[in-house]
C-alpha positions in Angstrom: 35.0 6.1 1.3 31.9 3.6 2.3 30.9 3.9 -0.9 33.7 3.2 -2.6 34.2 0.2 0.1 30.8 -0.9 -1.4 30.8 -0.4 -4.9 33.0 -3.8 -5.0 30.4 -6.1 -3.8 26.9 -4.4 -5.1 28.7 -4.9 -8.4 29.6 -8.5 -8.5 26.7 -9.5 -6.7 25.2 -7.9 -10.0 27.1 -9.3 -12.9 27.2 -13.0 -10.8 22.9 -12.7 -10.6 22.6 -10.8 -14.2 24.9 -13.6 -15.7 23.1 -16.3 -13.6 19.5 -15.2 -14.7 20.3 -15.5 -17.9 21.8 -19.2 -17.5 19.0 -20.5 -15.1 16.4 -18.9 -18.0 17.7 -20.9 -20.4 18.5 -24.2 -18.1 14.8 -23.5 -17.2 13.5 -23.5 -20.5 15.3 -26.9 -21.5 14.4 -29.0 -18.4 10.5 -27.1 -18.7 10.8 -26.0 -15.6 8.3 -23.3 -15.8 5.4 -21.7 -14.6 2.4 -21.9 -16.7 -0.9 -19.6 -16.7 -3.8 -20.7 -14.0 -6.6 -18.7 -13.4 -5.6 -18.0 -10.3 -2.6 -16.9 -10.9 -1.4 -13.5 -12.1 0.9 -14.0 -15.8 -0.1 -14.9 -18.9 2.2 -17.3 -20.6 4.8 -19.9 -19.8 8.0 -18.0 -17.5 10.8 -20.0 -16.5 11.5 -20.2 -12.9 15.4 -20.8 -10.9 15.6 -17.3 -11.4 16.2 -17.7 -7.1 19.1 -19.5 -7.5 21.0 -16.6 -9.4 20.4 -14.9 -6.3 21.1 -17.1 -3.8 24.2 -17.5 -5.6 25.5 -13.7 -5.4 24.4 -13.1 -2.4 26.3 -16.6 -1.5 29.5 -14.7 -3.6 29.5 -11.9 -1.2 29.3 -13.8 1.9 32.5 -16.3 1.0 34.1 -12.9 -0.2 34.1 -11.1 3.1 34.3 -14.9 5.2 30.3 -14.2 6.5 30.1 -17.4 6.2 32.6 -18.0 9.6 30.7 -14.7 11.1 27.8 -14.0 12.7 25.8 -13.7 9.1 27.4 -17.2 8.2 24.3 -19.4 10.0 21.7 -17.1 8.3 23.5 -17.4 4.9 23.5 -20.9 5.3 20.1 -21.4 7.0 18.4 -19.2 4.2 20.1 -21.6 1.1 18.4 -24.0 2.4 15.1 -22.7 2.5 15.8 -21.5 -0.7 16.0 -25.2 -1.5 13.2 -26.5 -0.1 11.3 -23.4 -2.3 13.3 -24.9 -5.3 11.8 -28.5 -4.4 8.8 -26.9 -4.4 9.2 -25.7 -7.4 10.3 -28.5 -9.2 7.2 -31.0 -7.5 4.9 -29.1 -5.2 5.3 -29.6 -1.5 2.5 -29.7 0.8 2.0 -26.2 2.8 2.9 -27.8 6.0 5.8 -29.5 4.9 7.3 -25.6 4.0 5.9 -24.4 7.5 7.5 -27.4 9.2 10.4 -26.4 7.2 10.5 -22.9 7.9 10.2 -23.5 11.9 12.9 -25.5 12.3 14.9 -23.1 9.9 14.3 -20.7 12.8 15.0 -22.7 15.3 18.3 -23.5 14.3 18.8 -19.9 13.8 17.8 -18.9 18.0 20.2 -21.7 18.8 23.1 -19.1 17.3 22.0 -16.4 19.7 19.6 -14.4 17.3 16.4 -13.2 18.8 14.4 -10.4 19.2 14.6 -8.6 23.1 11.0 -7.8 23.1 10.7 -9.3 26.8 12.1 -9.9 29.6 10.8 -13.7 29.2 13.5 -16.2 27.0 10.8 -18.5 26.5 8.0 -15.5 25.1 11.4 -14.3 23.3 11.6 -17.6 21.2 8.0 -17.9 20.3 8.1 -14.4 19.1 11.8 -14.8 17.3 9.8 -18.2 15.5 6.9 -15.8 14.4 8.7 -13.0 13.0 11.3 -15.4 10.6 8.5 -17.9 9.6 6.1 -14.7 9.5 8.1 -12.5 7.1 9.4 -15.8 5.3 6.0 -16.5 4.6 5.3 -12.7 3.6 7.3 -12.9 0.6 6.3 -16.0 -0.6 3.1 -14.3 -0.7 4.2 -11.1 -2.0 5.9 -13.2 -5.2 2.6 -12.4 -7.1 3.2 -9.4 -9.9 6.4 -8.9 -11.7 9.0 -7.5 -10.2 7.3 -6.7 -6.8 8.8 -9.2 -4.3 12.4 -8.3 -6.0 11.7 -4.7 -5.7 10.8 -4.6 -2.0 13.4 -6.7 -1.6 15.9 -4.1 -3.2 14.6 -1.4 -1.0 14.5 -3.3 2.2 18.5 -3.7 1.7 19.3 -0.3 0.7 17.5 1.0 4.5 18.7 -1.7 5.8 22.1 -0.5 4.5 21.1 3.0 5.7 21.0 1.5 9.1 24.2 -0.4 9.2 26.2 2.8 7.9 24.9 4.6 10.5 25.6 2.0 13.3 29.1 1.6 11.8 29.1 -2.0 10.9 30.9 -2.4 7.9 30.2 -6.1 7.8 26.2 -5.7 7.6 26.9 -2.9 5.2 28.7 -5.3 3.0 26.1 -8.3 3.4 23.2 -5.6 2.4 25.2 -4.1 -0.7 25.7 -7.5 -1.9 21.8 -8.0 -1.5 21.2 -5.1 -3.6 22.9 -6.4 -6.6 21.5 -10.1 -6.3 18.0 -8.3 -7.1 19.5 -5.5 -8.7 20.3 -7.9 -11.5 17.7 -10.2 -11.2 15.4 -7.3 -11.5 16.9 -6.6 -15.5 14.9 -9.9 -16.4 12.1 -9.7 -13.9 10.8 -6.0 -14.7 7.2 -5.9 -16.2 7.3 -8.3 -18.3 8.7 -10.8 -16.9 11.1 -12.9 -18.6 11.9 -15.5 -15.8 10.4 -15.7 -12.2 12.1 -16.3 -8.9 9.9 -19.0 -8.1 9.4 -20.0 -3.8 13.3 -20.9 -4.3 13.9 -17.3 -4.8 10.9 -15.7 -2.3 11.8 -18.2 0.7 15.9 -17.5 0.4 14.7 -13.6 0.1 12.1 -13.6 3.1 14.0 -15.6 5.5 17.4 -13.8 5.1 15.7 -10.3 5.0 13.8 -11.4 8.8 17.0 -13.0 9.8 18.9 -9.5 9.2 16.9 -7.9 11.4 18.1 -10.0 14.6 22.0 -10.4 13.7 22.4 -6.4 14.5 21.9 -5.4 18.2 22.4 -2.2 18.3 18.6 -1.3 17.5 17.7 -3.1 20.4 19.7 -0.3 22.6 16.9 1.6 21.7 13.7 0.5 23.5 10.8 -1.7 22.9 10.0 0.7 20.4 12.8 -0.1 18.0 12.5 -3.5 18.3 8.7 -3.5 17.2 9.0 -0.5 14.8 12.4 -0.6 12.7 11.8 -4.2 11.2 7.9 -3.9 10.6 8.8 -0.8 8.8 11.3 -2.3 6.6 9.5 -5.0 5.2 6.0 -3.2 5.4 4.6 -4.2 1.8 4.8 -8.0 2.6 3.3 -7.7 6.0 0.8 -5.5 4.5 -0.4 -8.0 1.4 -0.2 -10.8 3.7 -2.6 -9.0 6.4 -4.9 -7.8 4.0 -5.0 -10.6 2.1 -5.5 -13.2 5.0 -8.4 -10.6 6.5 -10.3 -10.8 3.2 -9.9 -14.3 2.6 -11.0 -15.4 6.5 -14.5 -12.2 5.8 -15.5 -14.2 3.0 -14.9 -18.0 3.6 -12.1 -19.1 1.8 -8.7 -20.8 2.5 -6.4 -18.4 3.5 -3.6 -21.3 2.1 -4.8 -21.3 -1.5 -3.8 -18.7 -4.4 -5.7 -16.2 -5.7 -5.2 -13.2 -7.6 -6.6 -11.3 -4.7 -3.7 -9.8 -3.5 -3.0 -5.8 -3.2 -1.2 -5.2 -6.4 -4.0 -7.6 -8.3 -6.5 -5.1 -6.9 -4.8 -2.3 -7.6 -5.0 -3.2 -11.7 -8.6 -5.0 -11.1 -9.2 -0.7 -10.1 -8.2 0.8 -13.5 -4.4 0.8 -13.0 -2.2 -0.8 -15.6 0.7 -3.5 -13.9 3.5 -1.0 -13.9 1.3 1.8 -12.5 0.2 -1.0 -9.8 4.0 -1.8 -9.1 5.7 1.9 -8.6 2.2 2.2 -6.1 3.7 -0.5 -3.9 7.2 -0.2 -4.2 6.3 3.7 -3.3 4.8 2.8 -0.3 7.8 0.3 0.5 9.7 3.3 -0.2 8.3 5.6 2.4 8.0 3.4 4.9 12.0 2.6 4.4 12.2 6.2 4.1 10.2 6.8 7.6 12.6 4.0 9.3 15.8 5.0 8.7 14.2 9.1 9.7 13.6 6.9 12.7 16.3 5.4 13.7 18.8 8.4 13.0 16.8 10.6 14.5 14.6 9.1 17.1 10.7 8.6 17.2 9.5 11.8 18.9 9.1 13.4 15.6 9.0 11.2 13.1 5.5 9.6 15.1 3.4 12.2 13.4 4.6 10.7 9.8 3.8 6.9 11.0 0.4 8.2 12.4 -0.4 9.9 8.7 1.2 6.4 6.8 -1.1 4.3 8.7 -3.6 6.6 8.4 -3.3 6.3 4.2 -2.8 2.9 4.1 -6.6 2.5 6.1 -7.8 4.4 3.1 -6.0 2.5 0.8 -7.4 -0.8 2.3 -10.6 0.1 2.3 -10.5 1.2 -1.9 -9.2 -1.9 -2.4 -11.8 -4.1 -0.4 -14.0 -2.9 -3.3 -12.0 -4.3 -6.2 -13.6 -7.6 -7.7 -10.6 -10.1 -8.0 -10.5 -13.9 -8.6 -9.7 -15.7 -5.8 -9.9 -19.3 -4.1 -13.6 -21.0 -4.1 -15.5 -20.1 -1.4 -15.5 -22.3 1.6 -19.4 -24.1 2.7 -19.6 -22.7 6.3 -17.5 -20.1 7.9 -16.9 -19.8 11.4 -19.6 -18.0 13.8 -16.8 -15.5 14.8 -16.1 -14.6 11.5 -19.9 -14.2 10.3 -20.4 -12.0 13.1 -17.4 -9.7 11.7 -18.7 -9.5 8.4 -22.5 -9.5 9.4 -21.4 -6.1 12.1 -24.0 -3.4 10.7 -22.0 -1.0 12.0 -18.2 -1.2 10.1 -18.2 2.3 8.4 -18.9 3.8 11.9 -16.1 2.5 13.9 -13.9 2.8 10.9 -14.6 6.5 10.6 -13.9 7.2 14.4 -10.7 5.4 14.4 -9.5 7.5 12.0 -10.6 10.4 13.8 -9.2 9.4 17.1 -5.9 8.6 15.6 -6.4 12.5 14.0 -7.1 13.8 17.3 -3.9 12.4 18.8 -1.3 13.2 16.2 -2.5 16.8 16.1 -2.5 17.5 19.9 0.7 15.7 19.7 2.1 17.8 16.6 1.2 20.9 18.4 3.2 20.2 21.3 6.2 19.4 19.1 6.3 22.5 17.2 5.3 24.8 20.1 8.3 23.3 22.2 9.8 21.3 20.1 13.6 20.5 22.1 11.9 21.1 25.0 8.9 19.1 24.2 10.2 16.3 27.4 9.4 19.0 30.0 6.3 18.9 28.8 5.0 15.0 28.2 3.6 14.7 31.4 1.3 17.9 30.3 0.3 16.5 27.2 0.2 12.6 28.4 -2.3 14.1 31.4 -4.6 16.4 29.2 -4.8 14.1 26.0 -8.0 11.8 27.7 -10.2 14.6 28.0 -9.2 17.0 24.8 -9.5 13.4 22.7 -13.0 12.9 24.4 -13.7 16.3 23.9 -13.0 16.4 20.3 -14.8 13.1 19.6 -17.8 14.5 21.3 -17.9 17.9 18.9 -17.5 15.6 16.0 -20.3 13.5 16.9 -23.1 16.0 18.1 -22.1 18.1 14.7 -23.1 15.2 12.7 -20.2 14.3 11.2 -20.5 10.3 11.4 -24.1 11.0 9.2 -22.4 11.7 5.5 -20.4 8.8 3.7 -16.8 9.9 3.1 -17.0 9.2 -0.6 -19.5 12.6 -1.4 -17.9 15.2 0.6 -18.7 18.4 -0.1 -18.4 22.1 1.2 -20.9 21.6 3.4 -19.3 18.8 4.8 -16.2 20.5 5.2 -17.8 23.6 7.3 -18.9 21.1 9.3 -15.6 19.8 10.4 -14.6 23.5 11.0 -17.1 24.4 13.2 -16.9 20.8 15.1 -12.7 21.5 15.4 -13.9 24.5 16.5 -16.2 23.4 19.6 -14.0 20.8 20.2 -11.1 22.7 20.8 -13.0 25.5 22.7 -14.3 23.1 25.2 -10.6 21.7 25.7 -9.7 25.0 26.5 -12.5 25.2 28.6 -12.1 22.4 30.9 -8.4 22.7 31.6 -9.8 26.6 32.4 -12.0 24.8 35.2 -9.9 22.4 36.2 -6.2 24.0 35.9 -6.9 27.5 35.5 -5.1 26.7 32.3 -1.4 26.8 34.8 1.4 25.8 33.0 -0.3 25.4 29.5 0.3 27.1 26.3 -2.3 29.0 24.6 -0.3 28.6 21.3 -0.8 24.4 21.2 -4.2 25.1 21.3 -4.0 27.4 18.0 -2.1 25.2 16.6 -4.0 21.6 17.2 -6.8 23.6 16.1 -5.3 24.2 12.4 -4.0 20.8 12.2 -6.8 19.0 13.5 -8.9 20.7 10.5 -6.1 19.8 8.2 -6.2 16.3 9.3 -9.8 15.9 9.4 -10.5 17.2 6.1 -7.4 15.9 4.4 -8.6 12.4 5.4 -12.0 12.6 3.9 -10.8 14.5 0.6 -7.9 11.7 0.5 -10.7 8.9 0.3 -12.9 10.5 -2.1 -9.8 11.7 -4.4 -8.4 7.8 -3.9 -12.5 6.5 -4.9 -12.6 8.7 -8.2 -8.7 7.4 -9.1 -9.6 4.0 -8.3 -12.9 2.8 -9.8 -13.4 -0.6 -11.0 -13.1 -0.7 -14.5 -15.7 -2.9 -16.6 -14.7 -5.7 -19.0 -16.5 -3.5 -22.2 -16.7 0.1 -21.9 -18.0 2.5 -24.9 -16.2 5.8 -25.5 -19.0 8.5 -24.6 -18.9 12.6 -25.2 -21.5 14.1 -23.0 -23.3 16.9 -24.4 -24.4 19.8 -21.9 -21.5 21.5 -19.7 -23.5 22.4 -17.0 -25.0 20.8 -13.7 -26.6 18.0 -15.6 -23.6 17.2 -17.4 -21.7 17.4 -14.2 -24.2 14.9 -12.6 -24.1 12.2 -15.8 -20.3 12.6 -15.4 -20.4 11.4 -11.8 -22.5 9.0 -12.0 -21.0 7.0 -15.5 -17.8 7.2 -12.8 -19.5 5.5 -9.9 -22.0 3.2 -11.8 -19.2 0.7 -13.7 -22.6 -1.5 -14.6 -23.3 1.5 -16.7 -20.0 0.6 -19.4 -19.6 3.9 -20.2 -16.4 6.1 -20.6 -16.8 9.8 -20.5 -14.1 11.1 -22.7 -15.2 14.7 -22.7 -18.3 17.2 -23.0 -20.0 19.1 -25.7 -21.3 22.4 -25.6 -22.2 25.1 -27.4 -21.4 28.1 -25.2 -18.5 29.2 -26.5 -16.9 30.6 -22.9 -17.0 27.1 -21.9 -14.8 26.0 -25.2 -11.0 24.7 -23.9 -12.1 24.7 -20.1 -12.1 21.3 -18.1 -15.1 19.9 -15.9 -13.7 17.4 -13.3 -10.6 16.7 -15.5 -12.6 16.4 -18.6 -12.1 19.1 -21.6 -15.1 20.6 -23.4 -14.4 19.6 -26.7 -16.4 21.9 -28.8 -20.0 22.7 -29.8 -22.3 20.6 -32.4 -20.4 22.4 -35.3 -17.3 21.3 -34.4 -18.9 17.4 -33.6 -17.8 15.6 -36.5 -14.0 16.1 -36.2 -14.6 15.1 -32.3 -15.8 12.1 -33.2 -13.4 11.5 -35.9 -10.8 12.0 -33.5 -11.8 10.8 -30.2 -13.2 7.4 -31.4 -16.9 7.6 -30.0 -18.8 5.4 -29.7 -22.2 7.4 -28.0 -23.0 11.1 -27.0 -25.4 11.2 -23.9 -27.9 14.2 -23.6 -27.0 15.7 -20.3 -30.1 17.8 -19.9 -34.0 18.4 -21.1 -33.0 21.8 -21.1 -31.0 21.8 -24.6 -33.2 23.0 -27.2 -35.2 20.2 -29.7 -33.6 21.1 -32.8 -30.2 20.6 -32.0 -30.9 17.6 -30.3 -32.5 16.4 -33.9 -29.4 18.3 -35.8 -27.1 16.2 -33.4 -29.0 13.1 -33.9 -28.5 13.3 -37.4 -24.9 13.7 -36.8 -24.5 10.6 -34.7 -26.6 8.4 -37.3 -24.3 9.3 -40.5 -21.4 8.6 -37.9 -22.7 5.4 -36.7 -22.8 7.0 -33.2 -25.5 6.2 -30.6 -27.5 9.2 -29.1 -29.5 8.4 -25.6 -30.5 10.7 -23.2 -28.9 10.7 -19.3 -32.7 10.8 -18.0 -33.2 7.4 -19.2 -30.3 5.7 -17.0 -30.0 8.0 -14.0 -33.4 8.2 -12.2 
């Protein structure tokens, strides 16, 4: 029955921003009202912008429709068309940045004067200042996220289909309707937006978008019931993409001088492509990760955060992995500012980053393993035991840390880890949980404590542990920088030297090399794959290879390959117009 009740507006809020698109791209074109290529800026060629008022105007539909605008999402509507109209004046002739930001603050403070803010303290005044941050915040957040095709649209689709998760489950048929009309405004908006592009929201679109989404999330109290933790959590995880891009790119911006205020294509989807991914791949990345952190919400709030913590633990977890990939991507970006601040020179001057990094992430392992194993050894019962686990979690988490650390395990780099590396962690999960056990032995005579959450945060701390360094290297060998001209290369030798040219033509972009398979001339290894790579054949078989494979150079893996077919090959790669070197030359 509810969704049948919201079928009606999802679909007119559709057709009214499909059938607006196409008029503003048209009323665009005429009046030249577009966007044209910069080089700081992501597209390519001209795109007409308004594309924000078709959905300012089905969302606007909805609201008359179900008399929001006389309700309590009537001021929001309202308050969000016009910042949609200052984004469309911006549009049209440029406004300063603090003109918007003035704009945007008292846009929120006219909203707190209708009773919305968040119930983070027991303070009105601290209340107000953080009600200001949150709206101009996540206003601000999608500006900034407007920087790929159909990214800013797309988070917004999925932030209003949790969000309309949440008001089903709360009952309130009103919020449901507001977020189902929503969904259609970018649901058709999104037919001409989608990669590529064929008109752009423009800041008319991303300010009406950001500002209404962080208005949403005050009109409903009900997840305010709930603790502190719903207040902080549920929003933040709804619109976690924007909040993401704008930390991330705000943090890289400040490390290396420049004006955090200027564009750039430095953002997280631009360094997700500037990586090797193409701008679709880049785009179902984010709006994945926009997707599973809606997913981990609504999980949330329907079923509390006792067990869904372990999940948020593992998504931030993945996302500090993720940052620090993309951290390595070269991107183009504002110029970079004469001086920078002695604070921020210290930061970026800190010896000692890769360290603390690496224990974070092993502390934050620690916890949400000890924490898991209380959950699935008691699970229902888990509340008669929190003041067990809230007691004995300082000394097992110093403990652990300790094991780590006198194993050796802050030595390696993350990015090579091997076997070795691996036993290393086992036997440091090992200690660590043995001396756990043997404190609380001392200290408790182990009363009241369960030999079976000891087994089991043993297991998952390994899991953790290990998953978190094999997820880094997996995400370094996915996302390498890709160079601007790169040569098709076989490599010829299957063994341990080809294995070791392979690695390092993947690490060394200078190099501008791409290994496209191996040569060989044991036939066992013929049809096999080495590190994802298929051995393509022997020397007989070289001339169809490179007929088919378009290479452009074979690379001599090893000295060990016997002299004559080195010269046969040669001869080969001459009649082809293919170049032969040797590894030894290039990897010292």
């Amino acid at each position: 029955m509810a969704l049948i009740f919201l079928a009606g507006p999802f679909l007119v809020a559709l057709l009214v921003a499909f059938a607006g698109t196409l008029l503003c791209e048209r009323v665009a074109r005429r009046i030249r009202l577009v966007a044209h290529p910069r080089e700081d800026r992501w597209h390519r060629a001209s795109v007409p912008l308004l594309g924000g008022m078709a959905i300012m105007a089905a969302v606007a539909v909805v609201g008359a429709g179900t008399g929001a605008t006389l309700g309590r999402f009537g001021p929001l509507l309202l308050l969000s068309i016009m910042m949609g109209g200052v984004g469309l004046v911006d549009d049209v002739r440029t406004l300063r940045p603090q003109t918007k930001l003035a704009a945007q603050i008292v846009g929120a403070a006219i909203l707190i004067q209708f009773g919305t803010l968040l119930p983070l303290t027991t303070f009105p005044v601290v209340n107000v200042f953080l009600t200001l941050f949150w709206v101009v915040g996540i206003t601000n957040a999608f500006n900034l996220l407007d920087n790929m095709d159909g990214l800013a649209a797309g988070v917004a689709a999925l932030t209003a289909v949790s969000r309309l998760a949440l008001f089903l489950i709360d009952g309130d048929r009103d919020g449901a309707w507001m977020m189902a009309g929503l969904l259609g405004a970018v649901g058709g908006f999104l037919i001409r937006n989608y990669p590529p592009a064929k008109i752009f929201m423009g800041d008319a679109g991303s300010l009406f978008l950001g500002f209404f989404i962080a208005g949403v999330s005050l009109v409903s109290d009900y997840a305010y019931t709930r603790g502190v933790g719903a207040v902080l959590v549920f929003p933040i995880l709804l619109v976690l993409v924007p909040i993401l891009d704008t930390a991330f790119v705000t943090v890289t911006r400040l490390l290396t001088g420049r004006s955090v205020a200027q564009g750039g294509r430095d953002h997280t989807s631009h360094r997700l492509v500037a990586l090797g991914m193409s701008e679709r791949r880049a785009l179902i990345v984010m709006l994945g990760i926009s997707a599973v952190a809606a997913l981990l919400a609504v999980l949330s709030y329907r079923h509390g955060f006792a067990h869904s913590i372990v999940l948020l633990a593992l998504l931030v977890i993945g996302l500090a992995l993720l940052a620090v990939h993309l951290g390595r991507a070269h991107v183009i970006a504002a110029p970079t500012s004469p001086a920078e601040t002695p604070a921020i020179r210290l930061l970026g001057d800190f010896p000692y980053k890769r360290q603390v990094a690496t224990l974070g992430i092993d502390v934050v392992s620690i916890v949400v393993a000890y924490y898991a194993a209380y959950l699935l050894r008691f699970e229902g019962a888990f509340e008669a035991e929190r003041d067990r686990f809230v007691w004995s979690i300082g000394p097992v988490l110093g403990l652990q840390v300790l094991a780590l650390a006198a194993s050796g395990n802050y030595r390696g780099l993350w990015r090579y880890t091997s076997v070795p590396d691996l036993l290393r962690l086992f036997r440091a999960a090992t200690l660590g949980v043995g001396a756990s056990v043997l404190y609380l032995v001392f200290t408790t005579r182990f009363e009241m404590f369960s030999r079976a959450v000891f087994v089991l945060d043993w297991a998952l701390l390994i899991l953790l542990l290990a998953g978190s360094r094999l997820a880094f290297r997996l995400l370094g060998e996915r996302l390498r920088p890709r160079s601007a001209v790169c040569r098709r290369a076989l490599i010829y030798g299957a063994g341990e030297g080809g294995v070791l040219t392979l690695r390092e033509l993947r690490s060394n972009v200078g190099l501008g090399r791409q290994a496209i398979g191996f040569l060989d001339d044991d036939q066992g290894k013929r049809g096999t794959r080495i590190y994802g790579l298929p051995v393509l054949g022997g020397i007989e078989s070289a001339e169809d290879v490179f007929a088919a494979q378009d290479v452009g150079e074979v690379i001599v893996a090893s000295n060990k390959i016997p002299v004559e077919r080195v010269r046969r090959l040669e001869t080969l790669c001459t009649a082809r117009g293919v170049l032969l070197t040797r590894a030894s030359l290039w990897i010292g």
